[in-house]
C-alpha positions in Angstrom: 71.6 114.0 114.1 74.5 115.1 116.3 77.7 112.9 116.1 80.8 113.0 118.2 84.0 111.5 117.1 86.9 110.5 119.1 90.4 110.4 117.6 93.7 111.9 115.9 93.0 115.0 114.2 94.9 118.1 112.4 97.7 119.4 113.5 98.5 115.6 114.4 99.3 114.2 111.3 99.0 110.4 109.8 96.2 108.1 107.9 94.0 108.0 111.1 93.7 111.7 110.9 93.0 112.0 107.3 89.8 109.5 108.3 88.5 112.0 111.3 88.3 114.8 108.5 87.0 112.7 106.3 84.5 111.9 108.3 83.7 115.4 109.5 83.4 116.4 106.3 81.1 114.1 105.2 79.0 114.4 108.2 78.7 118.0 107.5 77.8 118.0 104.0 74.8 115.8 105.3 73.9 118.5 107.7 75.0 116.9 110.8 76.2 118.9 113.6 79.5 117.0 114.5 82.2 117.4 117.7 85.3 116.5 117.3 87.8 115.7 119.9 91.5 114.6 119.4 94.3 114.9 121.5 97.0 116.8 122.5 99.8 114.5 121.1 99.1 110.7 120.4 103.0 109.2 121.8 105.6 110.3 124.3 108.3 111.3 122.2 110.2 108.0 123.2 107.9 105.6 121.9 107.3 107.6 118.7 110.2 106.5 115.8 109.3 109.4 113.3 110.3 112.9 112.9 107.2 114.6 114.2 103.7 114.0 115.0 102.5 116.8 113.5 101.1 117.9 110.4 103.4 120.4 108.8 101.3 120.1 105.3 100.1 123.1 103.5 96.9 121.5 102.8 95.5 121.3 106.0 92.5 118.6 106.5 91.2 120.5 109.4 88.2 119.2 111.0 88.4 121.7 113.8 89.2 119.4 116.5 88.9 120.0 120.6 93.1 119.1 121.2 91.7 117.3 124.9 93.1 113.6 125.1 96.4 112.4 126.1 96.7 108.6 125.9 98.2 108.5 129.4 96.3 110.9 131.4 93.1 109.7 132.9 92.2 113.5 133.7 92.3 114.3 130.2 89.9 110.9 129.7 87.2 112.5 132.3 87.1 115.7 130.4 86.3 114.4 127.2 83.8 112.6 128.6 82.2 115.6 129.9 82.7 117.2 126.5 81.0 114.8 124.9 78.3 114.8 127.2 77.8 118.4 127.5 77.2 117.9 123.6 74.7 115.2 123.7 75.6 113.1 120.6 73.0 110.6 119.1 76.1 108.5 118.3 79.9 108.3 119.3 82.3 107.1 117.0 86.0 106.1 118.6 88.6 105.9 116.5 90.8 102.3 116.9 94.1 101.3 116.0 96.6 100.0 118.5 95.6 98.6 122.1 97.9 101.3 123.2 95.1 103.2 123.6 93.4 100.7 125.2 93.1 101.9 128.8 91.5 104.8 127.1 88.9 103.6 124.9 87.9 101.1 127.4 87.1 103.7 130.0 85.9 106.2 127.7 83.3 103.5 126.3 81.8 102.2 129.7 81.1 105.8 130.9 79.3 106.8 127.6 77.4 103.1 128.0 76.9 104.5 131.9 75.6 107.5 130.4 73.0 106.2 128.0 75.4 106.9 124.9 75.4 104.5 121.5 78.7 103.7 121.1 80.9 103.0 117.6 84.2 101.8 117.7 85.5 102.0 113.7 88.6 99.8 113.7 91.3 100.5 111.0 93.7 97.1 112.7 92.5 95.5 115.8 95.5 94.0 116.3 99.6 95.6 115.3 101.3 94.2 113.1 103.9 94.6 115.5 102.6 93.8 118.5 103.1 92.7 122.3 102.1 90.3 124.6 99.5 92.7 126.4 97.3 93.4 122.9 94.9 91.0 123.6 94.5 92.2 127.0 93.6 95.6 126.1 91.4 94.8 123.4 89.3 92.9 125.1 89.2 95.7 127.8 88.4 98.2 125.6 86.0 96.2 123.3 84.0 94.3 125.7 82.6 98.0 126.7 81.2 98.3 123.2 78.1 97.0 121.0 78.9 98.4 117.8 82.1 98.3 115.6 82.5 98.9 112.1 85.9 97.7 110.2 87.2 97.5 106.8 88.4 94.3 105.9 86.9 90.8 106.9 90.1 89.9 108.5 89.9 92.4 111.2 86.0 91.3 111.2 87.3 87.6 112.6 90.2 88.7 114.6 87.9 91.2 116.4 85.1 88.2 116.8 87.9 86.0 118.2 88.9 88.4 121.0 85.3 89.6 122.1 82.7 87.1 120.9 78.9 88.0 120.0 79.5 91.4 119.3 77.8 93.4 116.3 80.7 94.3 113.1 80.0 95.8 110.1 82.4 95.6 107.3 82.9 98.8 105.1 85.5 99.4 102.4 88.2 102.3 104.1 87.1 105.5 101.7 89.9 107.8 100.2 90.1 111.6 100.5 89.9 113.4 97.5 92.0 115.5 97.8 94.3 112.7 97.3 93.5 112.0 93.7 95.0 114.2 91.0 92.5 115.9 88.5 94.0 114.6 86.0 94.9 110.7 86.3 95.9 110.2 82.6 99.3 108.2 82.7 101.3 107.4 79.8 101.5 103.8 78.2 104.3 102.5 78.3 106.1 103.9 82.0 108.6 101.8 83.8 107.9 103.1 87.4 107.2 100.8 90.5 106.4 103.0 93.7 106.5 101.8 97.2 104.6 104.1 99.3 104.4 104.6 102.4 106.2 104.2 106.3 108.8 101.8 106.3 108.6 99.1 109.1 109.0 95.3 108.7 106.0 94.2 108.4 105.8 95.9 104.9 108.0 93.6 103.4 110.5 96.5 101.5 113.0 94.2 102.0 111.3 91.7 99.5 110.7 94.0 96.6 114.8 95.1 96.9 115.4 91.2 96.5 113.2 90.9 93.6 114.6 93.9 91.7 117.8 91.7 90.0 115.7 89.1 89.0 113.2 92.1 87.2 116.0 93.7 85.5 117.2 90.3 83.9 114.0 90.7 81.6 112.4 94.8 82.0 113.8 97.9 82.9 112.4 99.5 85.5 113.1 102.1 88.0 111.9 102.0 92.4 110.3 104.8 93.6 110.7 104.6 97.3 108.5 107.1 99.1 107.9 107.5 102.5 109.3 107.3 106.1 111.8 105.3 107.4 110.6 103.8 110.8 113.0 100.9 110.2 116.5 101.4 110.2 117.5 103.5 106.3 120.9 102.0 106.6 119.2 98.3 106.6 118.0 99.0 103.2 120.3 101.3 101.7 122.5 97.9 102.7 120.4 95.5 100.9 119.7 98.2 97.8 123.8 97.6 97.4 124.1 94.3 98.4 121.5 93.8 95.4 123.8 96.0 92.7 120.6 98.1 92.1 121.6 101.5 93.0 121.2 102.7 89.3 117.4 101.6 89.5 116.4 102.6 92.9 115.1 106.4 94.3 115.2 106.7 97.6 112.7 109.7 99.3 112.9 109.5 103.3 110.1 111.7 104.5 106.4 111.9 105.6 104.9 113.5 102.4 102.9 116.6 103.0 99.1 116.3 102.0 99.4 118.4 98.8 102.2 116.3 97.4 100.4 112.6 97.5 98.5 113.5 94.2 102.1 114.1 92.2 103.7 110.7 93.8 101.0 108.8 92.5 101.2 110.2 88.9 104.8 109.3 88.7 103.8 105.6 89.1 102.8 102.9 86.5 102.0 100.2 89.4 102.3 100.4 93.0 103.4 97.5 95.0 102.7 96.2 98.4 104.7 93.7 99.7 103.2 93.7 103.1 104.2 90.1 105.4 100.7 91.1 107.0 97.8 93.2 106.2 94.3 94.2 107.3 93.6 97.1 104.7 95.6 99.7 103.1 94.4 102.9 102.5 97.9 103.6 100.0 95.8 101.0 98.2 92.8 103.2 98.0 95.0 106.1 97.0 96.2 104.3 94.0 93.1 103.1 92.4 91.5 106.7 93.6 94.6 107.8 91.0 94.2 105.2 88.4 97.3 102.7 89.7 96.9 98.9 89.2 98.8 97.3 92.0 100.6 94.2 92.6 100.1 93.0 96.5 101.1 90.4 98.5 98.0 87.8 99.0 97.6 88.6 102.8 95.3 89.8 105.1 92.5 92.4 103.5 94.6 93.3 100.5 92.2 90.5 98.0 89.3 93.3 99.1 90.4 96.0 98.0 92.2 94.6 94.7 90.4 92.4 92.0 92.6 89.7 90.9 93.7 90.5 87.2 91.4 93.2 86.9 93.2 95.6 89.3 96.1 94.6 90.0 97.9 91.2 90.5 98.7 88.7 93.9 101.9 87.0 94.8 102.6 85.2 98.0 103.7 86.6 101.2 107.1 86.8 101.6 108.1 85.2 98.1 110.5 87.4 96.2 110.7 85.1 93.1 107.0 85.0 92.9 106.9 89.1 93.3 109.5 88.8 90.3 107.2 87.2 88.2 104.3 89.4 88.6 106.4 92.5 88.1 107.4 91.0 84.9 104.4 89.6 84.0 102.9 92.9 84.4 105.6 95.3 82.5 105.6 92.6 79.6 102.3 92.2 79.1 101.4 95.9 79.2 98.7 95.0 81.7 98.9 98.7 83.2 96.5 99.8 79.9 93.9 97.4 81.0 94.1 97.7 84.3 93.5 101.0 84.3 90.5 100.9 82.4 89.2 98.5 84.6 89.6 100.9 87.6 88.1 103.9 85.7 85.2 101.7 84.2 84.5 100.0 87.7 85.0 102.6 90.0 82.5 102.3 92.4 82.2 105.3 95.2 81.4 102.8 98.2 82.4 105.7 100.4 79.1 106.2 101.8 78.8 103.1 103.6 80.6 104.2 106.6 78.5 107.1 106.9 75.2 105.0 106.6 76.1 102.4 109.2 76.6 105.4 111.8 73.4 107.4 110.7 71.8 103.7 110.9 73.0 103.3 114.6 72.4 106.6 115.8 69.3 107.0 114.5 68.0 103.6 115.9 66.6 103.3 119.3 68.1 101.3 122.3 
C-alpha cells in the first residue's frame, strides 16, 4: 500500500510532528512505501509566540519530509497536490489541528476527491482552545471536502459531528513515541515531585495548580516542576508563584525541551498534573503513563480516556483549586503513587496500532 501524509514534520518541531514520524515509522515497518510532505514553516513569525519553529533536538524524529507547504500560499497548495499525485497513494492522511489551515486542507481535500483519492483527515483538536469567530467557518470548509476522519477522544468525535453532520469518525487512542519513555521507569517510593509539563497558555490552567500549592503545603511537602514554554506571559506567573509565598517549592524551566531530554523530566516526577480549563486529548498524558506517572487531571474534555479514575490517576473539577488541593493531598498521603503505578505497568495496553489499522482499512477498501 502506498500512503501519503500531509503535515508538520522535522526540522519543524512540536507534538504534531512527533505524530508524522510516528506514523512514518510505523508505516514503514509494515512495509508500506510512505511520502511525506510538510512545509516550509507552519506560522509567520508574527503570529507565532515561541522561540522557534524549529527542531533544534539532537534526536532527530526525521521522517524525511518534502519541506513544500506554506499555509498561505496557494502555489505551494497546487504543488503538493501534484506531488501527491505524481505518487499515486492508496490513501491520504492530512494532518488537523487549527482551522488556520483551513483554506488549505479544504482545497487540498476537494482536488484529491477531484482526483479519485481516499481521503483521511486525523484530527488531534477540531476546534482551539483559543479560538476565533471564523473556526467554524473553516472547519466546515475544510471538512465538508472529506469522508473519512479519525480522532482521538470522543469529544472531538461530537464537536467534529456537530460542525459537518453524517460524516464517517473513528476514534483511536493518540499513541506515544518511544523514544519518549526511559528504559528504565523505576521511581522511588516515597518522592515529593509534581510536574507540570508542557507549553504554557491559558487554557492549561497553570494558574490553578500555583493557587492550590499553599493549601498542599499546609498538610505535604512537595516541590513544582514547571517544564516547558511560556506562550503566556512568564511574568503573570512568576507574579502569582509570589503572590502565593511559594517560591521555596516551585522550579521554574522556560524552554521547549529537546527530544532526548523528555525521558529524564519524566523520571524526576512522582505525579504529573494537568490542570487544563479545556481538553480534547493530551499526549503529555500518554508520555507519562508511557514512563510510569499516575496523573491527577482536571475532569474535562478527553482527559477521563486516557486516565482510569483511581487506577491511574485521579479527577478534580475544572477550574477548582481547593478540589485540586485535595487530590494532591489525597494522593501524597495515601502513597497512591505505588499502586498507581502498578496499575499502569500491569495494564498497559499497546493500543497504538489502531491508528494504523483504520488507514490500512480505508486504503485498502474500494470506493
Amino acid at each position: 500500500m502506498r500512503v501519503s501524509i500531509l503535515g508538520p514534520a522535522y526540522p519543524l518541531r512540536g507534538g504534531i510532528a512527533h505524530h508524522v514520524y510516528w506514523l512514518w515509522r510505523e508505516f514503514n515497518n509494515r512495509g508500506q512505501t510512505v511520502q511525506v510532505i510538510s512545509f516550509r514553516k507552519l506560522y509567520p513569525s508574527i503570529l507565532f509566540p515561541g522561540t522557534t519553529q524549529l527542531d533544534t533536538s539532537n534526536l532527530k524524529l526525521d521522517a524525511h519530509a518534502l519541506q513544500t507547504l506554506t499555509p498561505l500560499n496557494p502555489a505551494t497548495w497546487l504543488k503538493a497536490f501534484k506531488q501527491v499525485k505524481a505518487f499515486s497513494p492508496d490513501v491520504i492522511v492530512i494532518q488537523w489541528w487549527q482551522p488556520f489551515f483551513g483554506l488549505l486542507v479544504g482545497t487540498l481535500a476537494r482536488l484529491f476527491r477531484k482526483a479519485g483519492f481516499k481521503s483521511i483527515i486525523e484530527c488531534h483538536n477540531v476546534i482551539p482552545h483559543e479560538g476565533s469567530p471564523f473556526d467554524k467557518l473553516l472547519v466546515k470548509f475544510a471538512f465538508s471536502a472529506a469522508d473519512h476522519f479519525i480522532t482521538h477522544s470522543t469529544r472531538d468525535r461530537e464537536d467534529l459531528l456537530a460542525v459537518v453532520p453524517g460524516k464517517q469518525v473513528v476514534v483511536c487512542p493518540l499513541p506515544s513515541l518511544i523514544e519518549f519513555s526511559a528504559s528504565n521507569t523505576k521511581h522511588h517510593d516515597g518522592g515529593n515531585t509534581i510536574l507540570f509539563f508542557g507549553k504554557v497558555r491559558k487554557y492549561k490552567g497553570l494558574d490553578v495548580l500555583l493557587a492550590a500549592m499553599p493549601k498542599v503545603l499546609k498538610t505535604v511537602d512537595v516541590n513544582l516542576l514547571i517544564v516547558g514554554e511560556f506562550y503566556d506571559s512568564i511574568e503573570r506567573y512568576n507574579r502569582l508563584i509570589r503572590e502565593h509565598r511559594i517560591e521555596s517549592h516551585v522550579r521554574l524551566d522556560n524552554r521547549y525541551v529537546p527530544n532526548e531530554q523528555v525521558p529524564g523530566i519524566f523520571k524526576q516526577a512522582d505525579v504529573l498534573v494537568l490542570p487544563y480549563l479545556s481538553a480534547t486529548q493530551s499526549g503529555v498524558a500518554r508520555i507519562a503513563l508511557s514512563n510510569g506517572v499516575p496523573i491527577i487531571a482536571s475532569k474535562t474534555g478527553g482527559l477521563s480516556e486516557a486516565i482510569k479514575e483511581n487506577v491511574t490517576g485521579l479527577f478534580f473539577p475544572a477550574g477548582d483549586p481547593d478540589a485540586l488541593a485535595a487530590q494532591i493531598v489525597n494522593y501524597f498521603t495515601n502513597n497512591l503513587g505505588l499502586t498507581f503505578r502498578e496499575n499502569i505497568t500491569t495494564g498497559s495496553e499497546d493500543s497504538s496500532d489502531q491508528v494504523i489499522n483504520v488507514i490500512e482499512e480505508i486504503g485498502l477498501s474500494r470506493r
